[in-house]
MIRO-683276 format. One record per residue: residue in three letters; x negated, y negated, z of N, C-alpha, C in turn. Coordinates in steps of 0.05 Angstrom, whole numbers. Example, Ala and Ser with C-alpha at 12.3 -4.5 7.8 and 13.67 -1.06 7.14 Angstrom:
BEGIN
{Ala, {-264, 114, 156}, {-246, 90, 156}, {-264, 66, 156}}
{Ser, {-257, 45, 142}, {-273, 21, 143}, {-258, -1, 157}}
END
This chain:
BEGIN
{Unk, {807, 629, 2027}, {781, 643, 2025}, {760, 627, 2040}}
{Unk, {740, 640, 2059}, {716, 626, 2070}, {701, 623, 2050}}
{Unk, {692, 596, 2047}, {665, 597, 2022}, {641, 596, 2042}}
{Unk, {645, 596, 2069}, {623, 604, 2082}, {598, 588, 2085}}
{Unk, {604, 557, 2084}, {593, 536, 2082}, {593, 520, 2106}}
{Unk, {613, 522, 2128}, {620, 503, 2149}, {588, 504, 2162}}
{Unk, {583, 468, 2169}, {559, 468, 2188}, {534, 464, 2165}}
{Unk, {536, 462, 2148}, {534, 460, 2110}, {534, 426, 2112}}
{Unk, {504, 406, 2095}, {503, 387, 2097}, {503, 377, 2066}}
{Unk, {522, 359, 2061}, {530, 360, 2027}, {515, 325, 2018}}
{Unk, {510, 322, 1999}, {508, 298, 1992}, {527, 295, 1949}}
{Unk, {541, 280, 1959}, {555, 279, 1932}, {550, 252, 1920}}
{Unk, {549, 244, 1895}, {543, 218, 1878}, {574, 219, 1869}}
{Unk, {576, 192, 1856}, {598, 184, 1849}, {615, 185, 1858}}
{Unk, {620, 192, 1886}, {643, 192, 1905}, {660, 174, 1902}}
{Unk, {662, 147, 1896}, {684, 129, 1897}, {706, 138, 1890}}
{Unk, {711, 156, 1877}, {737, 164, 1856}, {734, 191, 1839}}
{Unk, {753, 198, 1833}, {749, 227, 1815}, {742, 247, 1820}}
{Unk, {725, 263, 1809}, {713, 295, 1816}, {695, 288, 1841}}
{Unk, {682, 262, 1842}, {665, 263, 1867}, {681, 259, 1888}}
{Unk, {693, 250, 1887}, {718, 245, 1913}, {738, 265, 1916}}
{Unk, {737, 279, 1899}, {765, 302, 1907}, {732, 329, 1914}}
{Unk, {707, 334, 1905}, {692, 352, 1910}, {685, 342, 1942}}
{Unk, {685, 310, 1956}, {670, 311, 1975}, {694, 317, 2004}}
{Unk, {715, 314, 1986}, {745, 315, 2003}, {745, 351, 2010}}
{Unk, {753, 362, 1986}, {749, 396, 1992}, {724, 409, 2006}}
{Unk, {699, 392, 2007}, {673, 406, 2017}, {679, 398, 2047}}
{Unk, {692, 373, 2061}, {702, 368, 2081}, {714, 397, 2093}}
{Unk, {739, 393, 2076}, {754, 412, 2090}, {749, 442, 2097}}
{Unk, {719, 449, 2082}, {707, 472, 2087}, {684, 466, 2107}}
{Unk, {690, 446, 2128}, {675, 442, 2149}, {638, 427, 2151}}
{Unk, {639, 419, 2120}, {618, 416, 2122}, {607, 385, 2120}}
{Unk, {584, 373, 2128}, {588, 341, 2135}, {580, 335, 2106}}
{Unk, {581, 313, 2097}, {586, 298, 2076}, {571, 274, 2079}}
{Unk, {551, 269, 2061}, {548, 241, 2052}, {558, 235, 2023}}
{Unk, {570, 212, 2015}, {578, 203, 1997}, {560, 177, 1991}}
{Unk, {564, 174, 1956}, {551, 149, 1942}, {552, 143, 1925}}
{Unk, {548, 117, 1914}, {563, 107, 1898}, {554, 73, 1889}}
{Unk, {548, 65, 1868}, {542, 41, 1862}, {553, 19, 1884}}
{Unk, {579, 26, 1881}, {594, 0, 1889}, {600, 0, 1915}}
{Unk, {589, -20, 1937}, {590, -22, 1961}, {620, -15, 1967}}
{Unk, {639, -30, 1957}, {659, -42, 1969}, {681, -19, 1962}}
{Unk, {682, -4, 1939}, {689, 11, 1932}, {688, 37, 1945}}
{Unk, {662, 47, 1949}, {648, 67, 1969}, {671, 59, 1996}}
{Unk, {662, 39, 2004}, {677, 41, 2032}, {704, 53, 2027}}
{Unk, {724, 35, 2018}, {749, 50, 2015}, {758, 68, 2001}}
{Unk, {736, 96, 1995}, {737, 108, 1992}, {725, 132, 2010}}
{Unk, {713, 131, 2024}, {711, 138, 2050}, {734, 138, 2070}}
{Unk, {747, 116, 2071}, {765, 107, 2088}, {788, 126, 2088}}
{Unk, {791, 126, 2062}, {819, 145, 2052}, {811, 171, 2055}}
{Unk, {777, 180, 2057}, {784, 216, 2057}, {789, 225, 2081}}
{Unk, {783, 197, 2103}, {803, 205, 2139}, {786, 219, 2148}}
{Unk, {762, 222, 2143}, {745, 247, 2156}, {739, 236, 2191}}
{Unk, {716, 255, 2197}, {707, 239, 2236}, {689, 223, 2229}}
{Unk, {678, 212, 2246}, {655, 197, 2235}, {627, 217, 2236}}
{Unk, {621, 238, 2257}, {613, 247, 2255}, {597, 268, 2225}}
{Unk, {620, 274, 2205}, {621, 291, 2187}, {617, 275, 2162}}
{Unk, {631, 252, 2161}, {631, 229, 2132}, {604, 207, 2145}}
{Unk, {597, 200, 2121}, {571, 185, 2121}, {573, 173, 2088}}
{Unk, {577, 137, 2086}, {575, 128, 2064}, {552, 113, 2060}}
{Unk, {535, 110, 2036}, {518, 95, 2028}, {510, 89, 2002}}
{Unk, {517, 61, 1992}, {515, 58, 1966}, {488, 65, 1956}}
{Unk, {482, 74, 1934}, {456, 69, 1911}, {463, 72, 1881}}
{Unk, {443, 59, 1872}, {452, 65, 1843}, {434, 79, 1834}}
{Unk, {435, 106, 1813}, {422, 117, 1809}, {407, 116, 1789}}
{Unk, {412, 86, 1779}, {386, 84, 1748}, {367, 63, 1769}}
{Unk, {356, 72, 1791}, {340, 48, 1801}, {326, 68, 1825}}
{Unk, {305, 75, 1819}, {295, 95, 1827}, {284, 95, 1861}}
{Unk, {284, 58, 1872}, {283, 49, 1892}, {300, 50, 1908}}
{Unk, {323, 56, 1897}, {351, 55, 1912}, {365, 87, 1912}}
{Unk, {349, 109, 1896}, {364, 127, 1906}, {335, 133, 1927}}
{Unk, {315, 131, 1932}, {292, 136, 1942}, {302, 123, 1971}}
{Unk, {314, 102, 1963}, {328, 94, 2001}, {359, 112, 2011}}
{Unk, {365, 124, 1987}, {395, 136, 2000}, {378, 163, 2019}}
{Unk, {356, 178, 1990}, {345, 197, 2013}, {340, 191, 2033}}
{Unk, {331, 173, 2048}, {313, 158, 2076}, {338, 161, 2088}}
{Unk, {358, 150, 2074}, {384, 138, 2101}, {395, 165, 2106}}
{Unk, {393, 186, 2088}, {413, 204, 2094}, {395, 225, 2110}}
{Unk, {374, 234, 2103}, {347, 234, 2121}, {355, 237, 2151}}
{Unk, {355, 203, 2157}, {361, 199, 2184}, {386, 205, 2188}}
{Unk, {405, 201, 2178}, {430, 199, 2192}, {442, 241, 2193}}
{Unk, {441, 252, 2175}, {436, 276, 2173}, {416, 296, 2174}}
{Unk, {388, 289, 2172}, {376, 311, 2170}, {370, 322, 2140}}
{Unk, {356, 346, 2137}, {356, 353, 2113}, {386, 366, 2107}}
{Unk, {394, 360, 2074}, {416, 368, 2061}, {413, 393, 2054}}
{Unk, {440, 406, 2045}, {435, 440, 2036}, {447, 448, 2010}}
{Unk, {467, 420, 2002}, {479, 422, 1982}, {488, 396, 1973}}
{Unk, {476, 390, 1935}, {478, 370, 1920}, {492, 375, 1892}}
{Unk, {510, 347, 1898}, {529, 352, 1881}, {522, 315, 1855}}
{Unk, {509, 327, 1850}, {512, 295, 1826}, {532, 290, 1803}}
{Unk, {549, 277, 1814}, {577, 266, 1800}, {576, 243, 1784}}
{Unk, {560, 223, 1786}, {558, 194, 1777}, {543, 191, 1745}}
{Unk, {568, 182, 1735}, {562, 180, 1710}, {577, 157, 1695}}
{Unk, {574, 150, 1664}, {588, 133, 1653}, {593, 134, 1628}}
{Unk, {613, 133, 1605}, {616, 132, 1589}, {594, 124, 1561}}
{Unk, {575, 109, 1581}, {567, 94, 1556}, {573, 77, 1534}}
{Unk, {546, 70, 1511}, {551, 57, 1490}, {575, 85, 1472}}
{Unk, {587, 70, 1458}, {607, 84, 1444}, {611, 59, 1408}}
{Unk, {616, 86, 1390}, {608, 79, 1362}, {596, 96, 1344}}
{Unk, {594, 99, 1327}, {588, 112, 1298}, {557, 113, 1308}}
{Unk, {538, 132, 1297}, {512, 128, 1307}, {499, 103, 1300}}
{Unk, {508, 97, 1277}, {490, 73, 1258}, {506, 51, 1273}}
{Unk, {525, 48, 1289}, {527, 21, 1305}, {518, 21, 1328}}
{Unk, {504, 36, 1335}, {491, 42, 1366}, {461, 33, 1370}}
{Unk, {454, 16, 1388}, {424, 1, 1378}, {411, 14, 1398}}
{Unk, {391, 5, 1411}, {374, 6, 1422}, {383, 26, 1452}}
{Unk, {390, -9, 1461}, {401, -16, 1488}, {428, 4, 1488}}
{Unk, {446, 11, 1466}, {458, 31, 1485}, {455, 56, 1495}}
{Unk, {437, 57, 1467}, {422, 86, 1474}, {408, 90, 1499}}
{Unk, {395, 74, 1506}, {378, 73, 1535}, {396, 66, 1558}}
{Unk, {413, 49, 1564}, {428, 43, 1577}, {446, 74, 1581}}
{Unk, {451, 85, 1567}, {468, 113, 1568}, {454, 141, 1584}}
{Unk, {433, 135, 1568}, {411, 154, 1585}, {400, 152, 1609}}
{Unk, {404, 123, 1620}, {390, 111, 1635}, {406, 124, 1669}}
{Unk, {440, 129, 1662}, {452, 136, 1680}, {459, 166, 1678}}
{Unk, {467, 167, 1653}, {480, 204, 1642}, {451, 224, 1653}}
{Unk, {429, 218, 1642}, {407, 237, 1645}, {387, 223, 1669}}
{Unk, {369, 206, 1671}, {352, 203, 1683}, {360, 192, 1708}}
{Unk, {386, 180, 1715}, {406, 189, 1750}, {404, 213, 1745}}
{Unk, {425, 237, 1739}, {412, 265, 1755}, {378, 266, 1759}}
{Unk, {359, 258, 1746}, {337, 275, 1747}, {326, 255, 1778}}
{Unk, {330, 233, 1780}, {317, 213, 1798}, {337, 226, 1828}}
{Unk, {364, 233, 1818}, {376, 250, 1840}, {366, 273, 1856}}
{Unk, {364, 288, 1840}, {342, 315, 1843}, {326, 303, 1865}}
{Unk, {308, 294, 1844}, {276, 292, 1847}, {276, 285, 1884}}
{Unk, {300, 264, 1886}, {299, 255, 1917}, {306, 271, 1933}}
{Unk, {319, 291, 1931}, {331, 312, 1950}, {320, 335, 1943}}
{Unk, {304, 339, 1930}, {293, 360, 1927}, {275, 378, 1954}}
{Unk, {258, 359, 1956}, {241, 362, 1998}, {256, 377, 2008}}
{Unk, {280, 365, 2011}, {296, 367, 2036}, {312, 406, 2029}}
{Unk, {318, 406, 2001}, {328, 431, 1994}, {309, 459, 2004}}
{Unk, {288, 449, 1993}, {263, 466, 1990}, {259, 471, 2021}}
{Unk, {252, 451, 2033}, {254, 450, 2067}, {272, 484, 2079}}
{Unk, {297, 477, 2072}, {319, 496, 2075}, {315, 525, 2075}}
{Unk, {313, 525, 2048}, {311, 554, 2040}, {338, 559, 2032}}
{Unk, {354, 555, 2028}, {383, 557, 2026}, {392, 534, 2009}}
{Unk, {393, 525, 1981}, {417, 511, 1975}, {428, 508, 1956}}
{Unk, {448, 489, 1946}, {465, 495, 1922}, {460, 459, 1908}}
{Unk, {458, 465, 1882}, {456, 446, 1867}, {475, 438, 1841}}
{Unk, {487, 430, 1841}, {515, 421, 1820}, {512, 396, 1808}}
{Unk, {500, 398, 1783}, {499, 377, 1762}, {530, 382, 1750}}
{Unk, {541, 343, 1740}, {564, 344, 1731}, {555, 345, 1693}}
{Unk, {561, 362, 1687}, {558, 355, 1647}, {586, 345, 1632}}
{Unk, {587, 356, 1613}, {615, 354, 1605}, {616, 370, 1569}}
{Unk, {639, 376, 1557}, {651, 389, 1540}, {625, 377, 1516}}
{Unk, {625, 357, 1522}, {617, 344, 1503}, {583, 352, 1500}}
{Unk, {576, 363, 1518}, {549, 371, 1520}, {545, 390, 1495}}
{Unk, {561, 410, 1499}, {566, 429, 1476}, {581, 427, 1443}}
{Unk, {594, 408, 1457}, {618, 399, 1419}, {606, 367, 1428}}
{Unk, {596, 363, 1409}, {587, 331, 1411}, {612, 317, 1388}}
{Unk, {617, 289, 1397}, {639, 280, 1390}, {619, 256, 1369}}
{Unk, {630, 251, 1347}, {619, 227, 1339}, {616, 205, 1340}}
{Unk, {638, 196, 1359}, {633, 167, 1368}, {621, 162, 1397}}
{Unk, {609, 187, 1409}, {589, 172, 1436}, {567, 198, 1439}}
{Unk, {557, 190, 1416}, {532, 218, 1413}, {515, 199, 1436}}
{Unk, {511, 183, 1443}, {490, 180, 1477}, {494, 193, 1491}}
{Unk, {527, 193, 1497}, {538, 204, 1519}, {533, 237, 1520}}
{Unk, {534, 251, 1494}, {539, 274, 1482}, {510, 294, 1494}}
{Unk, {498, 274, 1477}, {461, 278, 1473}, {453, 284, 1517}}
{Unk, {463, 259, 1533}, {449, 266, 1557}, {468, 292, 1570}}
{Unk, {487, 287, 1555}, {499, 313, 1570}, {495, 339, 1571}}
{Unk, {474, 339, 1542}, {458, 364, 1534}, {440, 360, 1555}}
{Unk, {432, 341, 1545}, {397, 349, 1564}, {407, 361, 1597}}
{Unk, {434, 356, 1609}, {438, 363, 1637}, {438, 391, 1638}}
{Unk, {441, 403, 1619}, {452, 426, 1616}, {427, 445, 1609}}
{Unk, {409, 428, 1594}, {376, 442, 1596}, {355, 438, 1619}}
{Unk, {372, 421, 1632}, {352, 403, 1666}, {368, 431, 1683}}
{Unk, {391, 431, 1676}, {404, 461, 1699}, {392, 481, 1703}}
{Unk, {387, 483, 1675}, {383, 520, 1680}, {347, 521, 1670}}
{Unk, {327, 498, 1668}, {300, 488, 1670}, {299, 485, 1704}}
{Unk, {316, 476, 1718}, {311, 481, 1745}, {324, 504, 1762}}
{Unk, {339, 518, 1753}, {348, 543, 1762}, {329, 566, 1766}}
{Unk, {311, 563, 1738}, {291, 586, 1739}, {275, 570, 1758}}
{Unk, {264, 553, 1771}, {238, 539, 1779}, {243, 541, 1809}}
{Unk, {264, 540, 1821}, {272, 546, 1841}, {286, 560, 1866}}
{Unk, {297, 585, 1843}, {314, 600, 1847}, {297, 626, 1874}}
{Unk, {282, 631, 1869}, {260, 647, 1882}, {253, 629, 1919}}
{Unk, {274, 599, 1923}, {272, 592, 1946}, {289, 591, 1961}}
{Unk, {308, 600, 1943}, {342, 608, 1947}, {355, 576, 1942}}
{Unk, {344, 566, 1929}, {364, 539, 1912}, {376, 554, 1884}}
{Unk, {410, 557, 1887}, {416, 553, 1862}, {436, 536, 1848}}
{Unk, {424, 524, 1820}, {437, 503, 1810}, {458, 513, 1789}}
{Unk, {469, 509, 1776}, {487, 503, 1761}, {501, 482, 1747}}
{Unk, {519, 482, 1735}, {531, 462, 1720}, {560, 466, 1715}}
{Unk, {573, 440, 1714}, {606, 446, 1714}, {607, 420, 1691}}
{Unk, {623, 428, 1660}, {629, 409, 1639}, {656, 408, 1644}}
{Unk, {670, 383, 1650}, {699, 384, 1643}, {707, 373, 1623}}
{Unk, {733, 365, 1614}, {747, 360, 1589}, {768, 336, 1605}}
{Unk, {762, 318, 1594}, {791, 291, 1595}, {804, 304, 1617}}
{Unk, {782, 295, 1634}, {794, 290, 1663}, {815, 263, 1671}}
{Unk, {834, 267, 1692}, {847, 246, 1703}, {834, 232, 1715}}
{Unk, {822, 213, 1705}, {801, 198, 1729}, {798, 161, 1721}}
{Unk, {786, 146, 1733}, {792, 115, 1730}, {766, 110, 1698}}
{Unk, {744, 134, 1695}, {732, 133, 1660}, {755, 135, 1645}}
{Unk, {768, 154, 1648}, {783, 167, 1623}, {815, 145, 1626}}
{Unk, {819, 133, 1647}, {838, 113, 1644}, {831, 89, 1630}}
{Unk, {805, 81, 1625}, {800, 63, 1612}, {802, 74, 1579}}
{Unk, {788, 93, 1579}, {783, 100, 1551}, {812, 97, 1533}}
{Unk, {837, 108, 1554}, {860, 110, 1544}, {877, 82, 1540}}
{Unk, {874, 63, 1557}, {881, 28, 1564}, {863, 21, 1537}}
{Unk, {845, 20, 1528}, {837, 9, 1504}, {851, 33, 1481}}
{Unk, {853, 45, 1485}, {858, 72, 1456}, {889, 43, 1449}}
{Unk, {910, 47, 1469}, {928, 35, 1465}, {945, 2, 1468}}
{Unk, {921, 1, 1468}, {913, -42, 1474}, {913, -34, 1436}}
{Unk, {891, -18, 1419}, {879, -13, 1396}, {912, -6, 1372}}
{Unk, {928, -1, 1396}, {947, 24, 1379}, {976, 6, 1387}}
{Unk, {977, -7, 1399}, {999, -18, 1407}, {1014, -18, 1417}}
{Unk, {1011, 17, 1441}, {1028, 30, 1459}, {1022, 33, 1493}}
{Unk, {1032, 49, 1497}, {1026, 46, 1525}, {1003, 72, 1526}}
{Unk, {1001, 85, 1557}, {977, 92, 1565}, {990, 113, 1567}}
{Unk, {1015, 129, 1560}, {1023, 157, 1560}, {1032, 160, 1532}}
{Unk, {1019, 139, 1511}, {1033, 150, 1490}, {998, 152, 1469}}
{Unk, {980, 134, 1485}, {949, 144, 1484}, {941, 174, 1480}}
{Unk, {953, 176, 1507}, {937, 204, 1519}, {948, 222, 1503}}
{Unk, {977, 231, 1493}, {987, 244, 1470}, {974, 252, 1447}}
{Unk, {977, 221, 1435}, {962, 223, 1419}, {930, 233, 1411}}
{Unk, {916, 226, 1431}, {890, 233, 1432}, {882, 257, 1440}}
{Unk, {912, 273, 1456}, {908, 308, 1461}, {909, 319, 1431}}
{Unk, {929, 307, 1412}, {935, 314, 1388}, {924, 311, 1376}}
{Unk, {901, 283, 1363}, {881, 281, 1346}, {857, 289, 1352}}
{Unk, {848, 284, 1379}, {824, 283, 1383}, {813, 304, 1396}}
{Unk, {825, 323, 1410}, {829, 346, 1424}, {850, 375, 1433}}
{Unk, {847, 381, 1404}, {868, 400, 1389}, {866, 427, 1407}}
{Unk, {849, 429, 1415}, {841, 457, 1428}, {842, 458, 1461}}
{Unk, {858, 439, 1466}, {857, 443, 1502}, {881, 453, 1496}}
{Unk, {886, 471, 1497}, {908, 488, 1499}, {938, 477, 1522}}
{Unk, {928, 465, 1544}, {957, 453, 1565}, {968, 428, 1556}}
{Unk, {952, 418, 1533}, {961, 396, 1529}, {970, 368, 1549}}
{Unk, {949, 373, 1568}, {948, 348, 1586}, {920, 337, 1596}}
{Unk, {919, 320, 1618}, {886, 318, 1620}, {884, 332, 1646}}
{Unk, {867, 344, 1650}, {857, 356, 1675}, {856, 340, 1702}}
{Unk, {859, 351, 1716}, {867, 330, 1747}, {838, 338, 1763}}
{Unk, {825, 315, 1776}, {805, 313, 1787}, {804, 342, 1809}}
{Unk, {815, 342, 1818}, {810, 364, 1839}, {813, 403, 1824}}
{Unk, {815, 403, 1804}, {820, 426, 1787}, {794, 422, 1782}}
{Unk, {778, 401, 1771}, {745, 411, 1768}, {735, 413, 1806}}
{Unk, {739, 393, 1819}, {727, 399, 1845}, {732, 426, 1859}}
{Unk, {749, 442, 1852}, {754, 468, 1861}, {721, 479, 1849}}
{Unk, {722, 485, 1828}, {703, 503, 1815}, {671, 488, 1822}}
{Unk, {668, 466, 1831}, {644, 451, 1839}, {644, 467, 1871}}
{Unk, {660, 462, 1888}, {658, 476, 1916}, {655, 499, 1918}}
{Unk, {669, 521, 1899}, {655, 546, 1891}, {626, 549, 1885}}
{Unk, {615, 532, 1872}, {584, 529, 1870}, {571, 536, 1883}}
{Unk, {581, 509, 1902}, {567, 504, 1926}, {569, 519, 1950}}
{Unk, {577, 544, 1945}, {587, 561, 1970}, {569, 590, 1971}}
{Unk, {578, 603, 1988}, {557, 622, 1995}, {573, 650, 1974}}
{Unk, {605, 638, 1969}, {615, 661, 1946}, {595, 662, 1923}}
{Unk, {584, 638, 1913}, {571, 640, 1890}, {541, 649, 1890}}
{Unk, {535, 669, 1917}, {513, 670, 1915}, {498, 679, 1899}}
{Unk, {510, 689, 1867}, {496, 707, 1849}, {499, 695, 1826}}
{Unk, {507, 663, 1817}, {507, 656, 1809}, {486, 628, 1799}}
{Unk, {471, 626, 1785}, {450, 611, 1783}, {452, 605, 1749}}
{Unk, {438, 582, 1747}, {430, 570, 1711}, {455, 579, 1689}}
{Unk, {477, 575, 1703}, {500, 580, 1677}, {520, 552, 1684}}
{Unk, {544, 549, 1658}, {555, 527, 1655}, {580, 543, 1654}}
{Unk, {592, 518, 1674}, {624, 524, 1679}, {644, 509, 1660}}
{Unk, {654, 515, 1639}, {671, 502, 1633}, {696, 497, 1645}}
{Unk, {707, 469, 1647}, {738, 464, 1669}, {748, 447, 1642}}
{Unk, {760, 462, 1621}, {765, 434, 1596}, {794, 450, 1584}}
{Unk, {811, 465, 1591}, {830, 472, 1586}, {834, 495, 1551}}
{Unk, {801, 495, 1552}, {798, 516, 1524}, {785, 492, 1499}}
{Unk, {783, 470, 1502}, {770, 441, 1490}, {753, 455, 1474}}
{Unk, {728, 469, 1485}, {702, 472, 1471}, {714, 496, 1456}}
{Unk, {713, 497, 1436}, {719, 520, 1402}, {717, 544, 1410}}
{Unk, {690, 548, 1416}, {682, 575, 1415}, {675, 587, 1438}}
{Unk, {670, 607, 1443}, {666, 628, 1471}, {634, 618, 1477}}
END
């Protein structure tokens, strides 16, 4: 299928690995140039390296997005090196403080928010010019399952994933009339190097290995994903590139679930 994007200038967060790296790999292959980013210098690079693109089309540059100076320079670099963007995909996120609420202090609470919610909004906020500039573009906040079923041991995590989900469709109506539309995609225990950790301690905790984790935790902790496995990075990047495409043009301020049936209810 054409998504009708080629010639289409993308900027994706969290590219090192996972949904950001399998969304900036497929937006490639639909012809369109790509900047990628990502905290980690070193990481970023060889992750670039591996998506083989031209040089022309791939473009890497670290920032971190709880530092409002540093995504304020990714706009500048990408600026110059591209031009205005047409389509934003903010992927970069983190687990957070994790714990019962009453063991959760200050600092993780803020530390959680600091990346889950106020990176997308400092994301935005920087590429926003350049959208508006356009007249044309697509905006893809990453949320997750948990936005909607909050879990009790990482209500930080839970809590900013709401707020992404009221920043979506609070900027969907605000912009939509310039032909920017945003959206949101929640997945469910994705295959990715977060959810490998989560699982490496579940069974450091349990005394097994990292496939007898994930079992278990489809079974206790997540009764309702119906495939009974974890979702593979590029199964949410499919439905993120749909977003971002000219198929979705009638689509604005709604949430995609990619969680295998996770969240309860309709």
């Amino acid at each position: 299928m054409d998504l009708g994007i080629e010639g289409r200038v993308a900027v994706v967060t969290g590219a090192d690995s996972g949904i950001g790296w399998h969304t900036a790999r497929l937006l490639l292959q639909e012809g369109v140039t790509v900047v990628v980013t990502d905290r980690d210098e070193e990481a970023l690079t060889k992750a670039a390296a591996e998506l083989d693109a031209a040089p022309d089309k791939l473009f890497a540059f670290a920032a971190d997005v709880t530092d409002a100076d540093s995504v304020a320079e990714l706009a500048e670099k990408t600026s110059a090196a591209v031009g205005d963007i047409d389509i934003l995909v903010q992927s970069a996120g983190v687990t957070g403080a994790q714990g019962l609420f009453h063991e959760i202090d200050d600092e993780g609470w803020a530390s959680t928010v600091e990346t889950d919610l106020l990176g997308p909004v400092r994301v935005v906020r920087a590429f926003l010019p350049a959208l508006r500039r356009g007249g044309w573009g697509r905006i893809v906040l990453l949320a997750s399952e948990d936005a909607e079923q909050p879990y009790v041991d990482e209500l930080p995590y839970c809590a900013s994933k709401a707020g992404i989900l009221s920043l979506t469709k609070g900027l969907s109506k605000t912009y939509a009339s310039e032909g920017i539309l945003v959206n949101a995609v929640s997945p469910a225990f994705i295959h990715t190097p977060m959810t490998d950790k989560m699982m490496d301690k579940r069974a450091d905790e349990r005394g097994t290995d990292r496939d007898e984790a994930i079992e278990t935790f489809l079974d206790e902790e997540r009764p309702f994903m119906e495939l009974k496995r974890r979702g593979e990075p590029d199964e949410v990047a499919s439905v993120v590139v749909f977003l971002c495409s000219e198929r979705a043009s009638f689509v604005n301020g709604t949430n995609y679930r990619v969680d295998s049936g996770s969240v309860a209810t309709i």
